[in-house]
C-alpha positions in Angstrom: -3.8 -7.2 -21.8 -1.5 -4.1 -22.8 -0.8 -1.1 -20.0 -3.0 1.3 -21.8 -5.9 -1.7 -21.3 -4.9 -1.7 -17.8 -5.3 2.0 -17.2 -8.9 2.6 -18.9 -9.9 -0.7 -17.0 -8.6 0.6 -13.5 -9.7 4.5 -14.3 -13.3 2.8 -15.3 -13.8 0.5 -12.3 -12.5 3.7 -10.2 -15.7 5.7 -12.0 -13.1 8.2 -13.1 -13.6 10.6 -16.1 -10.0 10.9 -18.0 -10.1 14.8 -17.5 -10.6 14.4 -13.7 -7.3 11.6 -14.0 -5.4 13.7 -16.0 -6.5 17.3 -13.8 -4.6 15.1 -10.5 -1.6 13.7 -12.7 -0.7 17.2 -13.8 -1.0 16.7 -17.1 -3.3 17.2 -20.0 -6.5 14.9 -21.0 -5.0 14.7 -24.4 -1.9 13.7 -22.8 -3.9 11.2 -20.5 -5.6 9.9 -23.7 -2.8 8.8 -25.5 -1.9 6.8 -22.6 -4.9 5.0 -22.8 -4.6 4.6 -26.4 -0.7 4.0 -26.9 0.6 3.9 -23.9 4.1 1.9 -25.7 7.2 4.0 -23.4 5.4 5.4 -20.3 7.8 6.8 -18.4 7.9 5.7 -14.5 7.4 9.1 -13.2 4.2 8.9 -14.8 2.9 5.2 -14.0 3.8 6.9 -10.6 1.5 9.7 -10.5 -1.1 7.5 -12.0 -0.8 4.7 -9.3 -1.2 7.9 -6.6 -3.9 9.2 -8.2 -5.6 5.5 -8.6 -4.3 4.3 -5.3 -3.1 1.5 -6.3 0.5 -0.3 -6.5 2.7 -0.2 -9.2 2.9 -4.2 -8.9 -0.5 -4.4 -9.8 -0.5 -1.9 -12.6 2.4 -4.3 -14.0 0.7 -7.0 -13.1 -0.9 -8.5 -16.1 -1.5 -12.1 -15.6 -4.0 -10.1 -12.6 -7.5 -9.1 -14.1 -8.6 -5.6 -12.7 -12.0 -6.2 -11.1 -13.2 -4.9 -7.9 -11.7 -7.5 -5.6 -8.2 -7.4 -6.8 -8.4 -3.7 -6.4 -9.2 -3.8 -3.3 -6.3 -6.1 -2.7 -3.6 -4.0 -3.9 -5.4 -0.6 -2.8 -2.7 1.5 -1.5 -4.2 2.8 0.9 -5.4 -0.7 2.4 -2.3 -2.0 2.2 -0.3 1.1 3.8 -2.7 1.0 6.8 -2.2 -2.8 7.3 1.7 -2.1 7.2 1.5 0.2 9.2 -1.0 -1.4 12.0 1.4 -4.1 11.9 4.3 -1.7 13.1 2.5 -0.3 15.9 1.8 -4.1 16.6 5.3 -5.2 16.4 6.6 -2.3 18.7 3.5 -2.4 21.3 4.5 -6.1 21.3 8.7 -6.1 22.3 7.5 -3.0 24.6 5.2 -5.7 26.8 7.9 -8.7 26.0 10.8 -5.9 28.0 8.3 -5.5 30.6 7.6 -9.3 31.3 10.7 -10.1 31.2 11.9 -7.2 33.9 8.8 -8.5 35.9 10.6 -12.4 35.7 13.9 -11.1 36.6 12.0 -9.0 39.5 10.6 -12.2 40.6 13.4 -14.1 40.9 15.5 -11.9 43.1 15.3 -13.3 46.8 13.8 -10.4 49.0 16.0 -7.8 51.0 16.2 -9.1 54.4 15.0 -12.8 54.3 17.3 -15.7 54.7 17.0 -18.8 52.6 16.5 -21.8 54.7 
């Protein structure tokens, strides 16, 4: 499958018309055409905008041993995948935050008491 095959597939499946693609890339739907038509030296600026627009990743636009269909869209949504980054970060953090506190807690613990003698 060629990248202009790859961006009518993806703008279809998104229910996009090409003027309302083009309208968010900035450019015109002539323009926008051709790069569904011929789309032979894209330049990456553009594949950029295009992935924004699409909310996709780039790997999956380049990706052309992957069909586009609704379920591998999903998978490489941009959005998805930022948010599950990003939960993972706040997951991560909230996570050495509670491993410091347990750890202050054993060493707490551990200490003999002010004032008692070991017998």
């Amino acid at each position: 499958m060629s990248l202009a095959t790859r961006l009518r597939k993806i703008r279809e499946y998104r229910g996009m018309k090409q003027s309302a693609v083009a309208q968010e890339m900035n450019i015109t739907q002539q323009a926008y055409s051709c790069l569904e038509t011929r789309a032979g030296n894209v330049k990456m600026d553009t594949m950029q905008r295009y992935c924004v627009v699409m909310k996709i990743e780039i790997s999956f636009l380049l990706a052309f041993d992957i069909p586009v269909n609704d379920e591998n869209l999903l998978i490489f949504d941009r959005i998805n995948f930022s948010q599950v980054v990003d939960e993972y970060k706040k997951l991560t953090n909230r996570l050495s935050v509670y491993e410091e506190l347990l750890m202050k807690e054993n060493s707490m613990n551990k200490r003999p008491l002010e004032g008692s003698s070991a017998a």
